[in-house]
CHARMM-style PDB file with segment names, atoms N, HN, CA, C and O in Angstrom:
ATOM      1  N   UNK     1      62.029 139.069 186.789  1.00  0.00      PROA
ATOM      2  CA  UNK     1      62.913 138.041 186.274  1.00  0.00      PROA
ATOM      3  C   UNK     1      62.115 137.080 185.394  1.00  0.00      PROA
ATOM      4  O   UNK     1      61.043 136.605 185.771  1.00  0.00      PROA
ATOM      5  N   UNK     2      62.683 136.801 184.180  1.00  0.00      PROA
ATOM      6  HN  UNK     2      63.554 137.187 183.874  1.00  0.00      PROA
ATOM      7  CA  UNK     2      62.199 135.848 183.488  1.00  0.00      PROA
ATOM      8  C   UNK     2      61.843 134.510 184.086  1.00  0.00      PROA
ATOM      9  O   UNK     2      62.204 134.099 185.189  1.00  0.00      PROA
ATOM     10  N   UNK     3      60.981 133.803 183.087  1.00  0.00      PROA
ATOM     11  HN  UNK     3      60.688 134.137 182.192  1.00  0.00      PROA
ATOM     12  CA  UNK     3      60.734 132.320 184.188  1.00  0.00      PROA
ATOM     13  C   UNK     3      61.641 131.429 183.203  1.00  0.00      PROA
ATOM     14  O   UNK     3      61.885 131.840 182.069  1.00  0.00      PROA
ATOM     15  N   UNK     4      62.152 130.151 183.686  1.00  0.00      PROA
ATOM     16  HN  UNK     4      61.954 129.817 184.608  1.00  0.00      PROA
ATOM     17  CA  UNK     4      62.563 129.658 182.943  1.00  0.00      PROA
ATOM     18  C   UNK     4      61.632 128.440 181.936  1.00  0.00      PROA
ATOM     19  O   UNK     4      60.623 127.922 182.415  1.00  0.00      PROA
ATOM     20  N   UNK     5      62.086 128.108 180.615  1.00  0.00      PROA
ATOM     21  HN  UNK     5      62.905 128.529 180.226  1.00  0.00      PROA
ATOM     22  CA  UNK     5      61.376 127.670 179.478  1.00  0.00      PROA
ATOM     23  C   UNK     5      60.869 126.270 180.429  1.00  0.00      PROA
ATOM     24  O   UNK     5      61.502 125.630 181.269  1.00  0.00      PROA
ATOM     25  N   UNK     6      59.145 126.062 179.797  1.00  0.00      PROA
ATOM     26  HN  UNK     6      58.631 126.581 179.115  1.00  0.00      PROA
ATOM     27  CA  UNK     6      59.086 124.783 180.277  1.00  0.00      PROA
ATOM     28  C   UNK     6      59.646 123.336 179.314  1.00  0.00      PROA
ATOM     29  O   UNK     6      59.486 122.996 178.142  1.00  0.00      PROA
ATOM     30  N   UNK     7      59.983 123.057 179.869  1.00  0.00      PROA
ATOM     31  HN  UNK     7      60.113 123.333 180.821  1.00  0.00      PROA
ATOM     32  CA  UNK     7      60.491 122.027 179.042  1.00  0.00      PROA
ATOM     33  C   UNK     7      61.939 121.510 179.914  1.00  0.00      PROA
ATOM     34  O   UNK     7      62.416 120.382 179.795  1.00  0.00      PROA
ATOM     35  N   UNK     8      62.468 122.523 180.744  1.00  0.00      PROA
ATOM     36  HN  UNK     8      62.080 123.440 180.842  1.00  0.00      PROA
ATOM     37  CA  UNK     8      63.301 122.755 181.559  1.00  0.00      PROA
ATOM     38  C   UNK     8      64.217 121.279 182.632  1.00  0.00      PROA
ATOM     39  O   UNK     8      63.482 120.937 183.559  1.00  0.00      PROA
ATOM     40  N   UNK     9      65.080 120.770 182.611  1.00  0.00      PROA
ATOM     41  HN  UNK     9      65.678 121.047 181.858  1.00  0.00      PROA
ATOM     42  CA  UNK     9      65.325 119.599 183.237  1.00  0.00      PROA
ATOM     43  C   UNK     9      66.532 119.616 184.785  1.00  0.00      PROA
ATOM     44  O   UNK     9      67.647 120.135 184.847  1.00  0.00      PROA
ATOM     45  N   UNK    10      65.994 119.070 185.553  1.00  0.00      PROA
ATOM     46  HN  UNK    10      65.089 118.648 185.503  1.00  0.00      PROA
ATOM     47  CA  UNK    10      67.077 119.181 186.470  1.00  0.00      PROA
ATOM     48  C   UNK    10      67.252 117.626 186.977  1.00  0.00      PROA
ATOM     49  O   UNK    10      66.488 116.817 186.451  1.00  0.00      PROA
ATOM     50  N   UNK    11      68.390 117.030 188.159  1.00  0.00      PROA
ATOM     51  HN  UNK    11      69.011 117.687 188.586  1.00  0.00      PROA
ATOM     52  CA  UNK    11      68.044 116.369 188.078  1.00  0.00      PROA
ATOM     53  C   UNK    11      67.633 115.589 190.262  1.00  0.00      PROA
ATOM     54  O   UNK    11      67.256 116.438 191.071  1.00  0.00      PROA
ATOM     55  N   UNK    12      67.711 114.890 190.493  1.00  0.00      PROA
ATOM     56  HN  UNK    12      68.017 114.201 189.836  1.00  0.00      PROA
ATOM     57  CA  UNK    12      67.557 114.373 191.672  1.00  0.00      PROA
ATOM     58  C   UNK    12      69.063 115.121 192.290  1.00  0.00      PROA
ATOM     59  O   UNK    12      70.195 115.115 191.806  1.00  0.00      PROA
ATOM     60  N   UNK    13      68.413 115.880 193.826  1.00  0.00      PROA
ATOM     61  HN  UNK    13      67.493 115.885 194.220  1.00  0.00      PROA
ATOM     62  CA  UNK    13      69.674 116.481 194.320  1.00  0.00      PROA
ATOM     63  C   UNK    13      70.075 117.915 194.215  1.00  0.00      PROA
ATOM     64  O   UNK    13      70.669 118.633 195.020  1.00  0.00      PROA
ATOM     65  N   UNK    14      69.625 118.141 193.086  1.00  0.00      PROA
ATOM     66  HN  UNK    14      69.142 117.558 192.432  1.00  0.00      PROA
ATOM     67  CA  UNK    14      69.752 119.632 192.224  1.00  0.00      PROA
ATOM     68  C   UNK    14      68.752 120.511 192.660  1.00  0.00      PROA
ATOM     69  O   UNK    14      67.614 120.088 192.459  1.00  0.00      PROA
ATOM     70  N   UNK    15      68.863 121.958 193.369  1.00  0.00      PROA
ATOM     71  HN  UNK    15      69.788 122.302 193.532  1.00  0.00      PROA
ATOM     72  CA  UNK    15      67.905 122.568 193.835  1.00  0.00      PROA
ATOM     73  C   UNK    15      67.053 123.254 192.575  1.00  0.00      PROA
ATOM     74  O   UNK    15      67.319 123.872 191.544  1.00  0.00      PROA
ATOM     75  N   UNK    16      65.890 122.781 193.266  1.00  0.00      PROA
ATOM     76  HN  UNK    16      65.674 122.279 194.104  1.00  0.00      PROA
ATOM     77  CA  UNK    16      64.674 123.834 191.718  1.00  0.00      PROA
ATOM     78  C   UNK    16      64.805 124.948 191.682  1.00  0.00      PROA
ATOM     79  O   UNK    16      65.228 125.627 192.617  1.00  0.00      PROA
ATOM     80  N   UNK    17      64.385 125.458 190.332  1.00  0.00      PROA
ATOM     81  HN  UNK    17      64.040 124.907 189.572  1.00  0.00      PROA
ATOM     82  CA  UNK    17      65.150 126.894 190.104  1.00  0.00      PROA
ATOM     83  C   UNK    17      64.085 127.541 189.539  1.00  0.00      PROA
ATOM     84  O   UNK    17      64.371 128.637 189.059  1.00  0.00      PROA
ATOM     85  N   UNK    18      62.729 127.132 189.432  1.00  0.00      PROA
ATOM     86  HN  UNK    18      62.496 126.241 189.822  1.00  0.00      PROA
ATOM     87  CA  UNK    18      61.335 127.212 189.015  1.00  0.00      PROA
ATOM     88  C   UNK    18      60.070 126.798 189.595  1.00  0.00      PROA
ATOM     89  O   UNK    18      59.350 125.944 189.077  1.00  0.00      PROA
ATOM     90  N   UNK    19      59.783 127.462 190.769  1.00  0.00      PROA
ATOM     91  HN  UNK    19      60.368 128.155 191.190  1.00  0.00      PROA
ATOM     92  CA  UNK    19      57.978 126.642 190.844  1.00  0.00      PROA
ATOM     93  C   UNK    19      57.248 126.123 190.111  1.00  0.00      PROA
ATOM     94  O   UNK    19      57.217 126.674 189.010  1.00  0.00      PROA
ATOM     95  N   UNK    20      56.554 125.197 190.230  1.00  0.00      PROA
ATOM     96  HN  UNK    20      56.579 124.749 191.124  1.00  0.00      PROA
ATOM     97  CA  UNK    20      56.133 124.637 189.436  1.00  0.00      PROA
ATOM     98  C   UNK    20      55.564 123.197 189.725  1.00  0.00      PROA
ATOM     99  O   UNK    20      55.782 122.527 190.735  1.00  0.00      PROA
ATOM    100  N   UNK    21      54.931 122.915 188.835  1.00  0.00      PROA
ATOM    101  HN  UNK    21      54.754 123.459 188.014  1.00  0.00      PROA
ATOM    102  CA  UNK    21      54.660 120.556 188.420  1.00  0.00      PROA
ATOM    103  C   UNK    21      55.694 120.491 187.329  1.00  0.00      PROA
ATOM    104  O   UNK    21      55.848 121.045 186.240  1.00  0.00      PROA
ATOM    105  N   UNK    22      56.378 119.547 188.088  1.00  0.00      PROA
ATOM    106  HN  UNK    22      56.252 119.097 188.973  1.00  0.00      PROA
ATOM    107  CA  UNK    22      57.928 118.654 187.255  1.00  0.00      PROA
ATOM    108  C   UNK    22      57.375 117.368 187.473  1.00  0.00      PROA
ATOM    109  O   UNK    22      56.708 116.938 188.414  1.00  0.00      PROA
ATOM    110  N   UNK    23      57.766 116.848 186.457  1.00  0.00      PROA
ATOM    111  HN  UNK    23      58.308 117.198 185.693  1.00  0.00      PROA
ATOM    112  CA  UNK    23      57.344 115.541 186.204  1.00  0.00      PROA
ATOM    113  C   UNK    23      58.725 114.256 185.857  1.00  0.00      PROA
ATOM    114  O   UNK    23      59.566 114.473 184.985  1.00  0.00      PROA
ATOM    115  N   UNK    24      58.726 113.206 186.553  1.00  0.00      PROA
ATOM    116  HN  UNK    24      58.043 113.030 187.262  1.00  0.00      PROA
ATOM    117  CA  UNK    24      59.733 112.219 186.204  1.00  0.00      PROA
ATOM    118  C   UNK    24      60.164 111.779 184.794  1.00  0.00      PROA
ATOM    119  O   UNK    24      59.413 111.097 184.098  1.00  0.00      PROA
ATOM    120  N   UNK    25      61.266 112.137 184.420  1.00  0.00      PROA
ATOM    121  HN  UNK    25      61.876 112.690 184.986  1.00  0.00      PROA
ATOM    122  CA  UNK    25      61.040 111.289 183.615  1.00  0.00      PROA
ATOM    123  C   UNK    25      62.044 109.446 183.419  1.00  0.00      PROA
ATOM    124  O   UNK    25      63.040 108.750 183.217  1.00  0.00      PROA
ATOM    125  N   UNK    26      61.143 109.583 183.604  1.00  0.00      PROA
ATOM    126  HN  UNK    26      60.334 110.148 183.768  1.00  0.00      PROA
ATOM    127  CA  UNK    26      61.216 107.698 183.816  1.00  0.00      PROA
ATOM    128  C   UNK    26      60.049 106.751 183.947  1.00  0.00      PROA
ATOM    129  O   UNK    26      59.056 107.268 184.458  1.00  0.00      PROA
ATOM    130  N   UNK    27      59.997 106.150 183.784  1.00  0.00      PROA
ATOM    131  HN  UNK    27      60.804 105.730 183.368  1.00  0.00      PROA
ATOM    132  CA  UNK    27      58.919 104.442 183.207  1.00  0.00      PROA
ATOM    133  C   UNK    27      58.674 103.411 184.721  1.00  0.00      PROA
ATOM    134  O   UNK    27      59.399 102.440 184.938  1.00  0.00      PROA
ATOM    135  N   UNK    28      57.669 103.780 185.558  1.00  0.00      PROA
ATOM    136  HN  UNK    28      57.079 104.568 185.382  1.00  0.00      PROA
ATOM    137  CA  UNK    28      56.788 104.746 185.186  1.00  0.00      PROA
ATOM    138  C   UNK    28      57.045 106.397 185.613  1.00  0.00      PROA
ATOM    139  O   UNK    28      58.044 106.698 186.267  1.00  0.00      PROA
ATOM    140  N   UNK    29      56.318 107.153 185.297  1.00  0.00      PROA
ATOM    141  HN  UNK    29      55.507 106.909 184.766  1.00  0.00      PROA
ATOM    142  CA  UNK    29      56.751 108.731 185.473  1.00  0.00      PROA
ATOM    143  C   UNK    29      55.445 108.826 186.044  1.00  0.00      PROA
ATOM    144  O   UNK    29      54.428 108.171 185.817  1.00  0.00      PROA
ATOM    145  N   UNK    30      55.806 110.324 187.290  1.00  0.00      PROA
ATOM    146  HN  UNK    30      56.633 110.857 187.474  1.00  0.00      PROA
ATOM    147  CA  UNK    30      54.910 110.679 188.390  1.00  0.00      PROA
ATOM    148  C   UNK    30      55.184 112.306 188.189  1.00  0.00      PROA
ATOM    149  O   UNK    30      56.039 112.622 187.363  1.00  0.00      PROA
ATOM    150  N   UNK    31      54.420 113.444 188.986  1.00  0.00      PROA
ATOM    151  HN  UNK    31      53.725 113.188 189.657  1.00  0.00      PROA
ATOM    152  CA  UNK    31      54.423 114.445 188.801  1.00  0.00      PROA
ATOM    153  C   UNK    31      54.685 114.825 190.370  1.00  0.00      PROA
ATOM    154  O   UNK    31      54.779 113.886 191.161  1.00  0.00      PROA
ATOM    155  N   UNK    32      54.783 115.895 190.754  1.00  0.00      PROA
ATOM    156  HN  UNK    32      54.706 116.658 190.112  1.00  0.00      PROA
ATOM    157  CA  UNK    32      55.215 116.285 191.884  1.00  0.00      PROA
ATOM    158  C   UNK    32      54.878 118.090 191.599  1.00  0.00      PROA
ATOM    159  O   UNK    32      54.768 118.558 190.466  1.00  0.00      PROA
ATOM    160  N   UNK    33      54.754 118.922 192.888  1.00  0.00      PROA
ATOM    161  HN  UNK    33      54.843 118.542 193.809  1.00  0.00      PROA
ATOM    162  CA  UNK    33      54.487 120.488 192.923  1.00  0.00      PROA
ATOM    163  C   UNK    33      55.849 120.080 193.724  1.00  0.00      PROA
ATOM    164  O   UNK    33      56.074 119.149 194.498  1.00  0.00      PROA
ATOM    165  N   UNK    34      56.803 121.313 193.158  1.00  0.00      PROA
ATOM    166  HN  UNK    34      56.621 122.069 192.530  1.00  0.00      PROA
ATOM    167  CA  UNK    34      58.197 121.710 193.690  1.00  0.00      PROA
ATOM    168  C   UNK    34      58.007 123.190 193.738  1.00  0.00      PROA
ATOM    169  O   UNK    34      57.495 123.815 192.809  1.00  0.00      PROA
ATOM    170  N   UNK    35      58.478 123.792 194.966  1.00  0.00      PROA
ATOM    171  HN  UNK    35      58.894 123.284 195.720  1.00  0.00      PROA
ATOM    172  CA  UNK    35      58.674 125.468 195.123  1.00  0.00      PROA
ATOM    173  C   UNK    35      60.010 125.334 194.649  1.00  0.00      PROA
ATOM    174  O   UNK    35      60.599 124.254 194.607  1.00  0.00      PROA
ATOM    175  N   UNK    36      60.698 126.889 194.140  1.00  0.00      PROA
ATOM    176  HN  UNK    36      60.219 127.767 194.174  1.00  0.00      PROA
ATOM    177  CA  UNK    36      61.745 127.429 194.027  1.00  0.00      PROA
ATOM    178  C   UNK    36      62.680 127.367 195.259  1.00  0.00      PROA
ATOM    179  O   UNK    36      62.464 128.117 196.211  1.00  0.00      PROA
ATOM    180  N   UNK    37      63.867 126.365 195.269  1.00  0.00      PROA
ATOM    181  HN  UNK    37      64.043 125.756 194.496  1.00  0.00      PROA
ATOM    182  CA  UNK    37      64.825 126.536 196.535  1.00  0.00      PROA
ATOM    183  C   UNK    37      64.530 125.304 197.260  1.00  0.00      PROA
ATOM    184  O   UNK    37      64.872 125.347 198.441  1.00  0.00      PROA
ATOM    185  N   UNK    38      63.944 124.131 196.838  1.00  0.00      PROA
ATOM    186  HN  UNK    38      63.666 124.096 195.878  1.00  0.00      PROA
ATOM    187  CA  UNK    38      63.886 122.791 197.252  1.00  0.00      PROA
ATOM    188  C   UNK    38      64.851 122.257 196.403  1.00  0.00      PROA
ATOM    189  O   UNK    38      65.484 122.659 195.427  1.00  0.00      PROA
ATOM    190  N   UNK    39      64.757 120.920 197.259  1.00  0.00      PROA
ATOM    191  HN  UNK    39      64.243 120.593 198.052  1.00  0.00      PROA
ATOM    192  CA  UNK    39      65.441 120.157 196.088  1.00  0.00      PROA
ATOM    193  C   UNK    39      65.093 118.861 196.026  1.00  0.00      PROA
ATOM    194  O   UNK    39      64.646 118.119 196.900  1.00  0.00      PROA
ATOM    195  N   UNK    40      65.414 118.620 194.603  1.00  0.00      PROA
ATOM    196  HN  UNK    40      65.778 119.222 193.892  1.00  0.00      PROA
ATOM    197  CA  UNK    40      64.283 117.192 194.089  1.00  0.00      PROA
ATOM    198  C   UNK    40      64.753 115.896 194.447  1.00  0.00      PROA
ATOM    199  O   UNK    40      65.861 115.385 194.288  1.00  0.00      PROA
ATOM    200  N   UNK    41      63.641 115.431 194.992  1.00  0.00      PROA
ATOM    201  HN  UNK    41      62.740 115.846 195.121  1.00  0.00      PROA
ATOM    202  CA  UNK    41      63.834 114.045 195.358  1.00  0.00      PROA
ATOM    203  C   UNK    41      64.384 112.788 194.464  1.00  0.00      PROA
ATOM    204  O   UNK    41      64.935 112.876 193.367  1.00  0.00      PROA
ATOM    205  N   UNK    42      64.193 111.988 194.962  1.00  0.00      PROA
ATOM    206  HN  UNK    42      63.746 111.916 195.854  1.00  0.00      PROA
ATOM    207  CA  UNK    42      64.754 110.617 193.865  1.00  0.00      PROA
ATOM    208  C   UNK    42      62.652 110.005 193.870  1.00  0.00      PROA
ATOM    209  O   UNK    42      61.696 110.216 194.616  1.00  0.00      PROA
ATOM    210  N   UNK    43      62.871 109.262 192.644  1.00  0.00      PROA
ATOM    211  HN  UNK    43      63.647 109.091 192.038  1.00  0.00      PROA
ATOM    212  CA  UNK    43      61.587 108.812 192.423  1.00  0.00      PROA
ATOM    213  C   UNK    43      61.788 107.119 192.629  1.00  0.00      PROA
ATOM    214  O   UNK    43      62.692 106.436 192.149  1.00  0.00      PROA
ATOM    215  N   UNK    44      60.711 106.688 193.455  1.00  0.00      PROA
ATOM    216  HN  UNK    44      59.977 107.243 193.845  1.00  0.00      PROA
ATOM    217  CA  UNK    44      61.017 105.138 193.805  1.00  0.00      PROA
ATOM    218  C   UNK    44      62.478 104.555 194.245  1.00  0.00      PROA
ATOM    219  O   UNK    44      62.848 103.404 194.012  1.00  0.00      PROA
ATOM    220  N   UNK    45      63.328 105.664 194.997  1.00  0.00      PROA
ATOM    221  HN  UNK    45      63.027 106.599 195.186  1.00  0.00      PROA
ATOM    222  CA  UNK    45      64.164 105.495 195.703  1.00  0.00      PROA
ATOM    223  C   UNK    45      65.284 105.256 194.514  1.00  0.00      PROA
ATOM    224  O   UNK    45      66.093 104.328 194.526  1.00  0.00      PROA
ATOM    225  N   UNK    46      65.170 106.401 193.340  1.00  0.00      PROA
ATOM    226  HN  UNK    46      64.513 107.155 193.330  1.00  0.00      PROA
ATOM    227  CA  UNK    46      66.278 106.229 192.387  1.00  0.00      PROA
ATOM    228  C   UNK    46      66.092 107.671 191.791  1.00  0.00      PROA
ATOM    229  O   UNK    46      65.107 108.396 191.648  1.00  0.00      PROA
ATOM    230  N   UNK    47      67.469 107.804 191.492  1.00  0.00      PROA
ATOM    231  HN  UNK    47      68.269 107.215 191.608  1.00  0.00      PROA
ATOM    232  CA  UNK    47      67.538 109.512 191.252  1.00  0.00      PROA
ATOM    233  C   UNK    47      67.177 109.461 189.753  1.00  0.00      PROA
ATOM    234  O   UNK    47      67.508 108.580 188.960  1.00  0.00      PROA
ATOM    235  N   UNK    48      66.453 110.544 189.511  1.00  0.00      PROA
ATOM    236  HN  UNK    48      66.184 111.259 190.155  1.00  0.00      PROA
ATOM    237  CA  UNK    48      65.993 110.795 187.915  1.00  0.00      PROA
ATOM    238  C   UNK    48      65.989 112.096 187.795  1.00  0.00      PROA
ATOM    239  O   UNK    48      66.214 112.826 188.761  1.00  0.00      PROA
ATOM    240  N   UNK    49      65.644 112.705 186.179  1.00  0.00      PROA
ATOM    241  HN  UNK    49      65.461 112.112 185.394  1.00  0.00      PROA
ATOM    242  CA  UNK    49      65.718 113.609 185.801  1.00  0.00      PROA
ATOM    243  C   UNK    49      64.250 114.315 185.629  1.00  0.00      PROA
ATOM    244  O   UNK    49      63.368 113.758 184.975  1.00  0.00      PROA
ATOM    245  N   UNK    50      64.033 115.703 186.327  1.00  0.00      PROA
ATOM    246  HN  UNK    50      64.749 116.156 186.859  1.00  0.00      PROA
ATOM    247  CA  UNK    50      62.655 115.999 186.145  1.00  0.00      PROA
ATOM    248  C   UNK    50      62.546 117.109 185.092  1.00  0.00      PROA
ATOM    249  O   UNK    50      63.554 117.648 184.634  1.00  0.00      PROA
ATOM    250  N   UNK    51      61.312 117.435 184.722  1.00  0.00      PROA
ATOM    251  HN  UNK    51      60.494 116.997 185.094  1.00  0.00      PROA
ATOM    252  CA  UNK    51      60.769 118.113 183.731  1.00  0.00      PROA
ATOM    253  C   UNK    51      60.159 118.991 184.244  1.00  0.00      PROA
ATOM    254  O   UNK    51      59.331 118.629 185.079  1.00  0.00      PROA
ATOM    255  N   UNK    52      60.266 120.171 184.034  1.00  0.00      PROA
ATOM    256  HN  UNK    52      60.939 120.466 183.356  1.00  0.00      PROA
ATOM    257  CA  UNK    52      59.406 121.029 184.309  1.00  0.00      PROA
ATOM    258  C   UNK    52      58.144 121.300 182.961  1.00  0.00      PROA
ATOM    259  O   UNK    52      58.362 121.523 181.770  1.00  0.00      PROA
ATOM    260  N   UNK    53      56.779 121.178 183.705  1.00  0.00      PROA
ATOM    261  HN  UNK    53      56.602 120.998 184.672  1.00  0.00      PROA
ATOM    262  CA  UNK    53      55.822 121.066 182.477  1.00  0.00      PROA
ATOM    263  C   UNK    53      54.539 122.136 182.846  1.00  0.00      PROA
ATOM    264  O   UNK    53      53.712 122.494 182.008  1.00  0.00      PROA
ATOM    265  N   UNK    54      54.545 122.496 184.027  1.00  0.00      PROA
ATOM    266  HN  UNK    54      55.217 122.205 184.708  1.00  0.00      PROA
ATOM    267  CA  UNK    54      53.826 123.614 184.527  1.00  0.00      PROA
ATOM    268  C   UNK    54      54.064 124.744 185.280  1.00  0.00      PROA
ATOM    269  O   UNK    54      54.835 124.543 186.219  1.00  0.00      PROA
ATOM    270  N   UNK    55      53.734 125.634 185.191  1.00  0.00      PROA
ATOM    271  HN  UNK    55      53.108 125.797 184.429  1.00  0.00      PROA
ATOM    272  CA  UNK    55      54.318 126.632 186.070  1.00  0.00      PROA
ATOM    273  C   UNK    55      53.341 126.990 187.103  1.00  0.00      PROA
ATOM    274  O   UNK    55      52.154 126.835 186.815  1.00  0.00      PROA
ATOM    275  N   UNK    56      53.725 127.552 188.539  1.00  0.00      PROA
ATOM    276  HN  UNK    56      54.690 127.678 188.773  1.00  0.00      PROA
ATOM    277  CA  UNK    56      52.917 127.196 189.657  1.00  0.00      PROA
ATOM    278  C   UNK    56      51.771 128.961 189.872  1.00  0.00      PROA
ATOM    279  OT1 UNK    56      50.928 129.045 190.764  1.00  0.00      PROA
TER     280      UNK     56
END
């Protein structure tokens, strides 16, 4: 199966659909290792949109 493109966005709540380092994006922005079939947290107790920027 293909991987999906990095650049890739999901958001808080939404199960990951890519292993990988996703990164916040939001001010300030943090990085995180997510497996495939989690699901993403909220950052500083506020839901945001992550990036996928590495693959695991």
């Amino acid at each position: 199966m293909a991987k999906l493109p990095l650049g890739t966005t999901r958001r808080t709540g939404e199960t990951c659909p890519e292993s990988g380092i996703w990164e916040s994006q939001s001010t300030p922005s943090t990085t995180i290792p997510l497996s495939k079939g989690e699901t993403f947290p909220p950052y500083n107790r506020v839901a945001v949109t992550w990036k996928l920027i590495q693959y695991a």
